[in-house]
C-alpha positions, -999 to +999 in steps of 0.1 A: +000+000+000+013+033-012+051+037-013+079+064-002+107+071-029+137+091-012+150+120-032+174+113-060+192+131-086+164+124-111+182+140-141+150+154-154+136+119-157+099+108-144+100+100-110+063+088-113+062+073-150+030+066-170+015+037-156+036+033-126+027+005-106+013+019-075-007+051-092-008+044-125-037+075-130-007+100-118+029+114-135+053+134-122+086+146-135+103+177-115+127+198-134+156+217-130+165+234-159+198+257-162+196+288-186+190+285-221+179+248-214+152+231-227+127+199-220+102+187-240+076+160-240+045+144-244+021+125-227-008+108-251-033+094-223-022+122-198-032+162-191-004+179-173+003+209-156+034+229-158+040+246-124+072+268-120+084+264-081+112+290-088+126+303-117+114+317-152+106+298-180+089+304-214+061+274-223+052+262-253+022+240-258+008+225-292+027+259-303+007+284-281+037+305-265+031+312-227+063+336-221+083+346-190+060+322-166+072+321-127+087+349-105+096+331-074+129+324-055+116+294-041+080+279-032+079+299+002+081+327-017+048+337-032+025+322-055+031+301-084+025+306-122+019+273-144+006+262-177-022+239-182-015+209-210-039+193-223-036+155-232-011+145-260+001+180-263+039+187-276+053+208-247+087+226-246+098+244-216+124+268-220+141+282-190+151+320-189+164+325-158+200+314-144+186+282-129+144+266-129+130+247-106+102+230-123+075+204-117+052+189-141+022+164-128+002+147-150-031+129-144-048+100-170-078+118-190-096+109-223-108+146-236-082+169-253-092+207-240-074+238-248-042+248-229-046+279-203-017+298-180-025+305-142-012+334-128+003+340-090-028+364-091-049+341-099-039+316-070-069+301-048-065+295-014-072+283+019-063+284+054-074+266+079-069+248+118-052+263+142-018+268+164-039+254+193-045+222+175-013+217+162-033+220+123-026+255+107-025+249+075-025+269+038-035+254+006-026+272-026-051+252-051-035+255-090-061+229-104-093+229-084-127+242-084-120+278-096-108+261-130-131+233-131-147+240-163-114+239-180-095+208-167-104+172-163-096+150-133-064+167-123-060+183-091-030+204-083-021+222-051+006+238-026+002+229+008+021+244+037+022+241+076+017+276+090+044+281+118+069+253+126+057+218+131+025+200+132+001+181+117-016+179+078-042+157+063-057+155+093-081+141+107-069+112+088-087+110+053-087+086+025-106+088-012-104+054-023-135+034-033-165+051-053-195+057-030-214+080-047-217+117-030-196+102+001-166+090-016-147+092-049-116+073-058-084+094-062-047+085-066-023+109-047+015+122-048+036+143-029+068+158-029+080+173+006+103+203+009+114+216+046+125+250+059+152+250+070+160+223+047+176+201+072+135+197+084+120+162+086+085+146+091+066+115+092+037+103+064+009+078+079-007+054+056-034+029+067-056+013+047-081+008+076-091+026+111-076+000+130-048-007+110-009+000+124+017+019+097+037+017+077+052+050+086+079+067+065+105+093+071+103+115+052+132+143+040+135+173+016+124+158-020+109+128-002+081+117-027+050+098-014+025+080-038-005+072-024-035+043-039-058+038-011-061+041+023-058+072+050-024+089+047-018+119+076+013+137+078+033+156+103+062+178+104+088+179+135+092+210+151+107+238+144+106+235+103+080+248+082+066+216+054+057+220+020+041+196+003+032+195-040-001+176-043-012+157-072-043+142-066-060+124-095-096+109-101-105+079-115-141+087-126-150+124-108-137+155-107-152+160-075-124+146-048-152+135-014-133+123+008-142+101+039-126+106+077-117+082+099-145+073+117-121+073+152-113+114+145-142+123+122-156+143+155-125+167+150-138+181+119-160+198+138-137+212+164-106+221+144-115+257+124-121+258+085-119+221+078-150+224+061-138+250+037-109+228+033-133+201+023-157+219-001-125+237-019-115+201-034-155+193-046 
């Protein structure tokens, strides 16, 4: 269930492929690009988002030119810019500043739509818990409901702890089996960053409410693919967590998810989880 890959030089290759073995609806390539450098591909049964964590780069999909996308220094600096690609597209990214830290998630779809830019302005988010419960947390949705119309079952966000340490995904949540309006079946990834970089945390997954582990360590670049079961997260004290979320649907583009019955009272007790909730619908 699920699976933790440690960070690696990647050299600009997948580190979720098409068709991977654990979520095969999900890809996921991270980039970094020097100046003047290019990457290209294309992904026939996938859409794909092109989100610029730091850096400048111009994008070109299908030969629509989206220039001098991304302003950032890092991802706790502002908002991101990306580039929406729709499925089987010919994309080139083309990096413009001295180095680009890019990261490009994919999600299995059967519609070809029309490629669109988001803008930092255009960023939609959330914040929610609280220092008190050990659950402030900010959500910078790129995919989500305020595009809706124009993607298809790709889900893309920025999640940070607010403040150093504590808990995410929580209470404990999973989005596994179709249940009509309670439940839909999504595939998840992440990819951790710390700050200070040295940070660490922990990533839950359990496939049931009585269920024990595994629980993995997880470090700067850590990347954690999810298929079923609840999957909470926490980061140690004294470092602020970042997390990139893919989150994929099999059938809906309506992510429902369903809480642990053992901590489902807590979504009544910690502030804004029900934003939270309705911003992924």
């Amino acid at each position: 269930m699920g699976k933790h890959i440690p960070a690696y030089q990647n050299n600009n290759q997948p580190v979720i492929n098409v068709n991977d073995d654990t979520v095969p609806l999900i890809y996921f390539n991270p980039l970094v690009l020097k100046q003047g450098e290019n990457h290209s591909y294309q992904l026939n049964d996938y859409e794909s988002v092109i989100v610029m964590a730091a850096g400048t780069c111009t994008i070109v999909v299908d030969g629509e030119t989206f220039e001098h996308m991304g302003e950032r220094t890092s991802v706790w600096d502002g908002n991101a810019a990306a580039v929406y690609a729709p499925v089987g597209a010919q994309v080139e990214v083309r990096c413009e500043s001295e180095e680009a830290d890019v990261l490009v998630a994919g999600g299995r779809y059967e519609e070809k739509l029309a490629p669109f830019a988001i803008t930092p302005e255009e960023s939609d988010q959330v914040q929610y818990g609280s220092d008190d419960t050990k659950t402030h947390r900010k959500i910078k949705h790129i995919l989500g409901q305020k595009n809706a119309d124009k993607r298809g079952r790709l889900l893309v966000s920025e999640l940070f702890t607010v403040g150093a340490g504590g808990w995410s995904g929580f209470p404990a949540h999973k989005h596994d089996t179709e249940r009509g309006s309670e439940e839909t079946r999504y595939e998840e990834v992440y990819q951790f960053r710390f700050n200070p970089g040295q940070g660490f945390g922990a990533q839950f997954l359990y496939q049931h409410e009585d269920d024990i582990g595994p629980v993995y360590h997880v470090k700067n670049g850590s990347v954690i693919a999810i298929d079923k079961g609840y999957h909470p997260c926490v980061a140690a004290p004294g470092y602020e967590m970042y997390y990139f979320t893919i989150i994929v649907g099999e059938h809906s583009k309506s992510l429902r998810q369903h809480f642990d019955p053992h901590h489902e009272y807590q979504v009544h007790t910690i502030p804004g989880i029900k934003d939270m909730v309705a911003k992924f619908k």
